[in-house]
C-alpha positions as CSV (number, residue, x, y, z in Angstrom):
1,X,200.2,213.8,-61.0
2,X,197.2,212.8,-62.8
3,X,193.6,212.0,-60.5
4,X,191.6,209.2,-61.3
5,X,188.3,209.4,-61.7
6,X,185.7,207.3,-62.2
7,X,183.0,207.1,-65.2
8,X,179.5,207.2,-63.9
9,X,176.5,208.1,-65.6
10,X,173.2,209.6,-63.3
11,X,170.9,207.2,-62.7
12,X,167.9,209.6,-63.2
13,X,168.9,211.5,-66.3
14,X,171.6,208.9,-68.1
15,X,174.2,212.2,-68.3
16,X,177.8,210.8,-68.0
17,X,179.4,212.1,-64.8
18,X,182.8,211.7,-63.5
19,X,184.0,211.6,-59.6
20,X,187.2,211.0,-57.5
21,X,186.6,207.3,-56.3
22,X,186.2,208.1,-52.7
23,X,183.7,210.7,-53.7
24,X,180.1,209.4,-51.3
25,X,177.9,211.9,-52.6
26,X,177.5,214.1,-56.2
27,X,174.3,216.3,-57.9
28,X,174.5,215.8,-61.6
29,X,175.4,218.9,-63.3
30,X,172.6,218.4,-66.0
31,X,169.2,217.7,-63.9
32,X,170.9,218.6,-60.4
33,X,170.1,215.3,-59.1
34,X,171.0,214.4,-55.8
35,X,173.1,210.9,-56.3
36,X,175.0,208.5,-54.1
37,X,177.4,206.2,-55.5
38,X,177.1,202.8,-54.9
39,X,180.0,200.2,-55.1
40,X,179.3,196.7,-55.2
41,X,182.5,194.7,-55.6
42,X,184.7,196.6,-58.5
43,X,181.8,198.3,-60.2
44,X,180.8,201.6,-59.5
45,X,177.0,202.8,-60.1
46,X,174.5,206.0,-59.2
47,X,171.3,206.2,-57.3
48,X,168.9,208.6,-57.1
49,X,169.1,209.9,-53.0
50,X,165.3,210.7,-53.6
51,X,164.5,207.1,-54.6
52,X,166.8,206.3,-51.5
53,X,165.1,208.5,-49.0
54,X,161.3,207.7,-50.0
55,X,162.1,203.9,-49.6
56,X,163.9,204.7,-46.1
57,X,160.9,206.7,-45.0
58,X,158.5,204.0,-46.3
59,X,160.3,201.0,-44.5
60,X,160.5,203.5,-41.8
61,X,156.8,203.2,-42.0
62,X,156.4,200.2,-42.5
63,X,158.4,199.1,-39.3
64,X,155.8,201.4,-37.1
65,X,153.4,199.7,-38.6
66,X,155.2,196.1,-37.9
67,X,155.7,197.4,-34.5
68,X,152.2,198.2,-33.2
69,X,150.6,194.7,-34.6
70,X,153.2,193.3,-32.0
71,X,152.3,195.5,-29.2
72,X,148.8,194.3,-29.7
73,X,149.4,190.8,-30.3
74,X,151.5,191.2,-27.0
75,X,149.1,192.9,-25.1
76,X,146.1,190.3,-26.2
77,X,148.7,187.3,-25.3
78,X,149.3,189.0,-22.1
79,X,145.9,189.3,-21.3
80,X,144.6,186.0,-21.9
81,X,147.2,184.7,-19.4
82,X,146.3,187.5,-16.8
83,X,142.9,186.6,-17.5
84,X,142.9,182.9,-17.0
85,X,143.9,183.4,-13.3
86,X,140.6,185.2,-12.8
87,X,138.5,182.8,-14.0
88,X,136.5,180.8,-12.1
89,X,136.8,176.3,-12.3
90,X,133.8,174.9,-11.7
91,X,133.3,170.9,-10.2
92,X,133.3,169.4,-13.6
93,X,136.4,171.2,-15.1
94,X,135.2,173.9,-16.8
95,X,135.9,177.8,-16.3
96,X,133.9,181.1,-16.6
97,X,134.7,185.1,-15.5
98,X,133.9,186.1,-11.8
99,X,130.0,187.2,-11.4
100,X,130.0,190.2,-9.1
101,X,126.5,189.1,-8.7
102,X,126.9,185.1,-8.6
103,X,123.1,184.6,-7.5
104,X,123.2,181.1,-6.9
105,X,126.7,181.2,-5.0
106,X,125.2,184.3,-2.8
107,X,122.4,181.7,-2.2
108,X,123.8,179.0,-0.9
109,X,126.6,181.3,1.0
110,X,123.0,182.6,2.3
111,X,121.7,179.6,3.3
112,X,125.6,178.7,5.3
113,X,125.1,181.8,7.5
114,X,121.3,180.8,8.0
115,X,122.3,177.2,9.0
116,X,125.7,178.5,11.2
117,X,123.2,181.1,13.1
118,X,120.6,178.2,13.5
119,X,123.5,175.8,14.6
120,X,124.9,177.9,17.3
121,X,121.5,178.8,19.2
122,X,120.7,175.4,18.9
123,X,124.2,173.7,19.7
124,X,124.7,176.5,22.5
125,X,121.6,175.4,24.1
126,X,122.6,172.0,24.5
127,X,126.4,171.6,24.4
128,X,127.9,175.3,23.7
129,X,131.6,174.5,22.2
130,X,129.2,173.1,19.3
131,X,128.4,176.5,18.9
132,X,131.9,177.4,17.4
133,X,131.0,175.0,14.4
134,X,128.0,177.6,13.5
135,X,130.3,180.8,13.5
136,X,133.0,178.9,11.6
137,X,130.4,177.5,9.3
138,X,129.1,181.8,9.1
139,X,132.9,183.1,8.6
140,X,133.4,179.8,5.7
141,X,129.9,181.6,4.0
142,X,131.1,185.5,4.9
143,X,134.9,184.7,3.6
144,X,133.3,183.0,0.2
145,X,131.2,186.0,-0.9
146,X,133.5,188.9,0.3
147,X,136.6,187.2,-1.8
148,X,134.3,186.4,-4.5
149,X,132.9,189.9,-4.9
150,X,136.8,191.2,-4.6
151,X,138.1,188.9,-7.5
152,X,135.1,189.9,-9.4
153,X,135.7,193.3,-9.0
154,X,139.5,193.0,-9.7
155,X,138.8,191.3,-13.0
156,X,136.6,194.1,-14.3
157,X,139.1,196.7,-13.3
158,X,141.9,194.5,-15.2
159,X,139.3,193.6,-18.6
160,X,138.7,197.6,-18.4
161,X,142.4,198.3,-18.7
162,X,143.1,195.5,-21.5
163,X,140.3,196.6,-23.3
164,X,141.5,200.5,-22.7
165,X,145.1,200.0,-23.8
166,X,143.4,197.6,-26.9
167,X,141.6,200.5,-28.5
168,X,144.4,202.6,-27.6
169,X,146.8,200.5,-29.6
170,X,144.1,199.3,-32.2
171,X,143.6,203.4,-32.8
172,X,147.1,204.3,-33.4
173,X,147.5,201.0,-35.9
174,X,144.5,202.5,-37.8
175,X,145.9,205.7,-38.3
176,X,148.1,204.4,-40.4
């Protein structure tokens, strides 16, 4: 019983070659190239596994590459919605980062305790439950600065780590 083989020449040297048709895999017996065979309907055709191998590694590559641009396209989409819940809405509409030192909110927080402490000697001189209107009018002022000064401080821990992870990620694309 006769075995068929097929007629293939090596795609890197052009020397005619011959293989069983399930063969996967042959190294040309002229220029020891490493070739796969390729079937593409009924036609049967070499490549060069080098040629194969460098284009995997390079799309290997390539997809690293692909992959870190999302990671920091992610993390900088991430961050500007983690970052618009920090921000601050003024009366008109308009927003701006936490102030750790908010000088003219610390003033007028100032000038609430000054007015509640004024209020209640005053108020509890002549009619003392006023009074309670001053120290809920100091708490109002106390509450305002301490929660601002926390939501300032938790903003420039969270822009620290953003910014952190950024230079990570933006150092690791730039290797490439």
């Amino acid at each position: 019983m006769a075995v068929e083989l097929l007629s293939l020449s090596c795609n890197h040297c052009g020397a005619p070659l011959q293989a069983p048709p399930e063969a996967r895999y042959l190294t040309c017996a002229h220029c020891n190239a490493r070739l796969a065979v390729q079937r593409s309907g009924s036609a049967y055709y070499t490549s060069v596994l080098e040629k194969i191998e460098k284009n995997t590694e390079e799309a290997v590559e390539d997809l690293g590459i692909i992959r870190r641009q999302n990671d920091l396209e992610r993390l900088d989409r991430e961050w500007a919605m983690k970052r618009e819940t920090y921000l601050v809405r003024g009366k008109d509409g308009s927003t701006r980062e936490p102030d750790e030192n908010p000088g003219c909110n610390t003033a007028l927080n100032g000038f609430v305790v000054v007015f509640g402490a004024i209020w209640t000697c005053i108020a509890g001189a002549a009619f003392p439950p006023m009074a309670l209107f001053g120290l809920v009018f100091i708490g109002f002022a106390i509450h305002g600065m301490v929660s601002s000064q926390r939501k300032a401080g938790e903003y420039r821990e969270a822009k620290a780590r953003y910014e952190a992870t950024r230079r990570r990620l933006a150092a690791a694309l730039d290797e490439r």
